[in-house]
C-alpha positions as CSV (number, residue, x, y, z in Angstrom):
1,X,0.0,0.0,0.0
2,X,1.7,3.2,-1.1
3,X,1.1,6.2,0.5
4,X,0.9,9.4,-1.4
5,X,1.6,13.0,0.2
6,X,-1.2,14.9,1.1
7,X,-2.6,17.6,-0.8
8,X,-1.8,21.3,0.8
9,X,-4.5,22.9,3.0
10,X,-4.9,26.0,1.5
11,X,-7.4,28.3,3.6
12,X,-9.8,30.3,1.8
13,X,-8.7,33.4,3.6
14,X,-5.0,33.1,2.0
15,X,-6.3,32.5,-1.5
16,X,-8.5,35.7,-1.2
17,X,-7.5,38.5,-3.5
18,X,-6.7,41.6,-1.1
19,X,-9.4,44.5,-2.3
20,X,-8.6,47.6,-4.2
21,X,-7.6,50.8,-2.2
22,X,-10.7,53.4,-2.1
23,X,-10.7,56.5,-4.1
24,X,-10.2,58.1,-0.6
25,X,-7.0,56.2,-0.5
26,X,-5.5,56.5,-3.8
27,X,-5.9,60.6,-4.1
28,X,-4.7,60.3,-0.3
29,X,-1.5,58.4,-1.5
30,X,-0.7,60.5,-4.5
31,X,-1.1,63.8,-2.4
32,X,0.8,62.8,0.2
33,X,3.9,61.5,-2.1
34,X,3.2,65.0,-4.1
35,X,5.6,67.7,-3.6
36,X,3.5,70.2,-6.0
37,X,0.2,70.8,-6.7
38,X,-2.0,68.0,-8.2
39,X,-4.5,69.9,-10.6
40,X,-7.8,68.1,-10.5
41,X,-8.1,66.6,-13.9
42,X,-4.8,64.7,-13.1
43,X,-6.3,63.1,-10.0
44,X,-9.3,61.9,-11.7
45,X,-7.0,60.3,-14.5
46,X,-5.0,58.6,-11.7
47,X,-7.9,57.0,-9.8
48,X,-9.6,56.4,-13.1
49,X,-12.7,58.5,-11.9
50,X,-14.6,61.6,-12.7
51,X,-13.4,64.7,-11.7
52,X,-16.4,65.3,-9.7
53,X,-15.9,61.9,-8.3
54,X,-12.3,63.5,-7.3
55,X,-13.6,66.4,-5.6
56,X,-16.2,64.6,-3.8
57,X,-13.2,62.3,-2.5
58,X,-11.5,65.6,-1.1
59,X,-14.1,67.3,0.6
60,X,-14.4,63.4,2.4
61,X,-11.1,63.4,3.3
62,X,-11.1,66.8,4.5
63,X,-14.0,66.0,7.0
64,X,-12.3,63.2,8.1
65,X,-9.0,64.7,8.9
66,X,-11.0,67.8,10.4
67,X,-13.2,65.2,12.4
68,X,-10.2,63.2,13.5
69,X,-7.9,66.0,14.7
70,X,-5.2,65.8,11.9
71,X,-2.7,68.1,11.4
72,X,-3.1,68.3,7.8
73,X,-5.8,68.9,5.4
74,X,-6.1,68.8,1.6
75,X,-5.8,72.6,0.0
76,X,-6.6,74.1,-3.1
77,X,-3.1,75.7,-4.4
78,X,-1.9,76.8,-7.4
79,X,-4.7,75.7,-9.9
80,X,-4.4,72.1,-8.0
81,X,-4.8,70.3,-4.5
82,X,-2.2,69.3,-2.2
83,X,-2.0,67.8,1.3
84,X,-0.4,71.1,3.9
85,X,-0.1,71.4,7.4
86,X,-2.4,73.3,9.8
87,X,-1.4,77.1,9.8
88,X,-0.5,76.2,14.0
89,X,1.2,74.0,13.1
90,X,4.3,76.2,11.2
91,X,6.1,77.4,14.5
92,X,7.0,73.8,15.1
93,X,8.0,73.0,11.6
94,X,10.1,75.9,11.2
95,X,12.5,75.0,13.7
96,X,12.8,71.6,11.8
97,X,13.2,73.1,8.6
98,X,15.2,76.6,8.7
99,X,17.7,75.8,6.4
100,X,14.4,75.4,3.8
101,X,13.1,78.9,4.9
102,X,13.3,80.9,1.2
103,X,14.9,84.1,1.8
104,X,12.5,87.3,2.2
105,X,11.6,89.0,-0.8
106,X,13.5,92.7,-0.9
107,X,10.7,95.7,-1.1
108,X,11.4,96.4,-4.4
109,X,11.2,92.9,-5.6
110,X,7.5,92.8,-3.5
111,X,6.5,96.3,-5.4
112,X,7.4,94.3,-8.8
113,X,5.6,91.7,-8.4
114,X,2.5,93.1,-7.0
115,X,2.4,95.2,-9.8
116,X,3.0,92.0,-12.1
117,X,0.3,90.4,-10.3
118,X,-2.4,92.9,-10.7
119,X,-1.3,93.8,-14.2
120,X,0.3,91.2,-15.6
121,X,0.8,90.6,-19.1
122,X,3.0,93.9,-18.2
123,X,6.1,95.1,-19.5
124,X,9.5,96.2,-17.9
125,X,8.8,99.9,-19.2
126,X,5.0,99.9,-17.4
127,X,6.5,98.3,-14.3
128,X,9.2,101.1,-14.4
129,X,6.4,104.1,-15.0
130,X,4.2,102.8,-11.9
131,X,7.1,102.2,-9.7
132,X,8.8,105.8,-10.5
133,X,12.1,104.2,-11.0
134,X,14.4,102.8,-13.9
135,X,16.1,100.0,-11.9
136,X,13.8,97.0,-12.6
137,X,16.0,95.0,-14.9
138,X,17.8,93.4,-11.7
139,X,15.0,93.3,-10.0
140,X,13.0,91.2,-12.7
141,X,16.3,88.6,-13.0
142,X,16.0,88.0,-9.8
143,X,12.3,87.0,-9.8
144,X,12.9,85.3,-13.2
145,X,15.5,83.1,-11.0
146,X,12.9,82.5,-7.7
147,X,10.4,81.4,-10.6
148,X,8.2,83.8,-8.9
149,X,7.4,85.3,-12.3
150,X,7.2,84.2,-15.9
151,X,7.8,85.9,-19.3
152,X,4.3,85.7,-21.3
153,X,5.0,86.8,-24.2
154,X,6.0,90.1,-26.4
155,X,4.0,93.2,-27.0
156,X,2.8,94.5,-30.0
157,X,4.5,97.4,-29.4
158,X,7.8,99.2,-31.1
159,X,10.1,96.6,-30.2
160,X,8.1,94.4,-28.9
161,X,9.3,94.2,-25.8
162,X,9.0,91.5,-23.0
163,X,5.7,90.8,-21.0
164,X,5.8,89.1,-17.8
165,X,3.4,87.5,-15.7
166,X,3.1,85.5,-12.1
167,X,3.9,81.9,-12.1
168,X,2.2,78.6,-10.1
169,X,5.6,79.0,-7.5
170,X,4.3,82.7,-6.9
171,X,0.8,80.9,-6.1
172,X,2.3,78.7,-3.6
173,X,4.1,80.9,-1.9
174,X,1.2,82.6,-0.9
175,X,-1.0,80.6,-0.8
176,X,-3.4,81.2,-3.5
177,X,-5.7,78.8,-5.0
178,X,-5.6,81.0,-8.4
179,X,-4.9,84.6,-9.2
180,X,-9.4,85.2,-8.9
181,X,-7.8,85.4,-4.7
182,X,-6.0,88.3,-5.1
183,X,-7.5,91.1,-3.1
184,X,-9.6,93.3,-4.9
185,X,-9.1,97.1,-5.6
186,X,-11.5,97.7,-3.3
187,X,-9.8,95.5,-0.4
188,X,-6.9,97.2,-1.5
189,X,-8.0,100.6,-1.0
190,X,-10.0,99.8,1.9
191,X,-6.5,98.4,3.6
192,X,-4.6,101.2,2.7
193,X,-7.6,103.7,4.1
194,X,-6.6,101.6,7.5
195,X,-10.7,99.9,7.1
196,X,-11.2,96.2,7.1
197,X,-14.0,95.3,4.4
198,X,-15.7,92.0,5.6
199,X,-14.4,90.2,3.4
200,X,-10.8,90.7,4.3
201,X,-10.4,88.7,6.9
202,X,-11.0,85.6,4.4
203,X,-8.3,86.7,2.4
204,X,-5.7,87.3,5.0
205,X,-6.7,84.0,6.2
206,X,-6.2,82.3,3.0
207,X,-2.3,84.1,3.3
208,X,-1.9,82.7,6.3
209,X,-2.9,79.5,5.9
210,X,-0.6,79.5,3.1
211,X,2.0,79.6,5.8
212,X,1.4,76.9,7.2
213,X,3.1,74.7,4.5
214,X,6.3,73.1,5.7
215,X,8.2,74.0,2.4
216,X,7.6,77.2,1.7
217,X,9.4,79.4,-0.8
218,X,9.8,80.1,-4.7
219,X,13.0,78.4,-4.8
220,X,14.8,75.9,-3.4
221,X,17.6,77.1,-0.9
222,X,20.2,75.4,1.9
223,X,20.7,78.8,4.0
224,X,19.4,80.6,6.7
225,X,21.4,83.5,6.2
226,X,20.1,86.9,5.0
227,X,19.2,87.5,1.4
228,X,22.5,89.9,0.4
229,X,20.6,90.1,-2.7
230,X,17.7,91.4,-1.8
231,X,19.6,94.1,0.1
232,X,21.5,94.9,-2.7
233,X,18.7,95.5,-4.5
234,X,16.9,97.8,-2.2
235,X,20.3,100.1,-2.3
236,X,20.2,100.7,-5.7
237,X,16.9,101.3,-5.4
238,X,17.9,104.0,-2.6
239,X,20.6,105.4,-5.1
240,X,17.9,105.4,-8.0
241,X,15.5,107.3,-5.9
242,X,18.0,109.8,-4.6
């Protein structure tokens, strides 16, 4: 009488295929391996879903992270979502990242580039006419470099000199969903009369929530140290004034 070996016990919980992740899963995986902005559309194509499938999935996640005391949420940034940390969050995660912390932009690079913002297309001889001075060209290099600002094109003009316009890394840094944030005229004058327009407080909000992001900043950079640039620039600023 032979004896043959018996067959393997195979349960039926091994041979089980393991199910799919859940939409809420997948855009929570891609987000949190993201270091940019995930636009909408490219979500959906990911997770093979609609986008309003996608968004639906977002504003789920976001009640659950709110509901669960996370210190993250999902944000809409820079014409896209992605997963940032809680605005109290950014005293704590400063001292872990200061050698991340983007140098501060000089005063005349901030005058640029709000009046590239609110402007934009615009070129280097409007910027120069609005700002009263003829020192731009640095100024503009040096924004070109942060990829805080973009050329868009060439007007039709004798010339045709360069246009510029904001970029998806000005966005980020503060924290704008898309340029429709920006303060109005009327928040702008309304701040500069010293008043505070009801709606104001949701747009300084939106700013500061922006810095709540752990990496914040147009450009990469290793140092802490002050931006000799940027004071450089504000000198011959000083000397163009004078």
């Amino acid at each position: 009488m032979s004896l043959e070996p018996a067959a393997p016990v195979v349960s039926s919980e091994a041979s089980a295929e393991p199910a799919p992740p859940s939409l809420d899963a997948i855009l929570e995986a891609v987000l949190f391996t993201s270091e940019t902005p995930v636009p909408v559309a490219r979500l959906a194509e990911i997770a093979g879903v609609s986008k309003g499938e996608a968004l639906e999935a977002i504003d789920r996640l976001n009640v659950f992270y709110a509901e669960t005391s996370r210190a993250f949420r999902i944000q809409p940034l820079a014409g896209g979502f992605q997963l940032v940390t809680n605005r109290e969050f950014a005293p704590f995660l400063s001292r872990l990242h200061a050698e991340r912390v983007a140098p501060k932009l000089s005063r005349a690079a901030l005058e640029t580039l709000a009046i590239i913002a609110f402007k934009q297309p615009v070129s280097r001889a409007e910027i120069d006419a609005i700002r009263g001075v003829t020192a731009s060209d640095r100024v503009l290099r040096h924004l070109l470099e942060r990829k805080a600002v973009r050329i868009a094109g060439r007007a039709e003009a004798p010339g045709r000199p360069l246009l510029y316009g904001t970029t998806r890394e000005f966005l980020s840094y503060f924290g704008l969903s898309n340029l429709s944030d920006l303060p109005r005229s009327d928040e702008l004058a309304a701040l500069l009369a010293g008043d505070r327009p009801p709606e104001d407080d949701a747009v300084e909000e939106g700013l500061e929530e922006g810095a709540g992001r752990s990496d914040v900043g147009m450009s990469p950079t290793n140092s802490s140290e002050p931006d000799s640039f940027a004071e450089e620039e504000d000198q011959e600023e000083e000397q163009a004034e004078a």
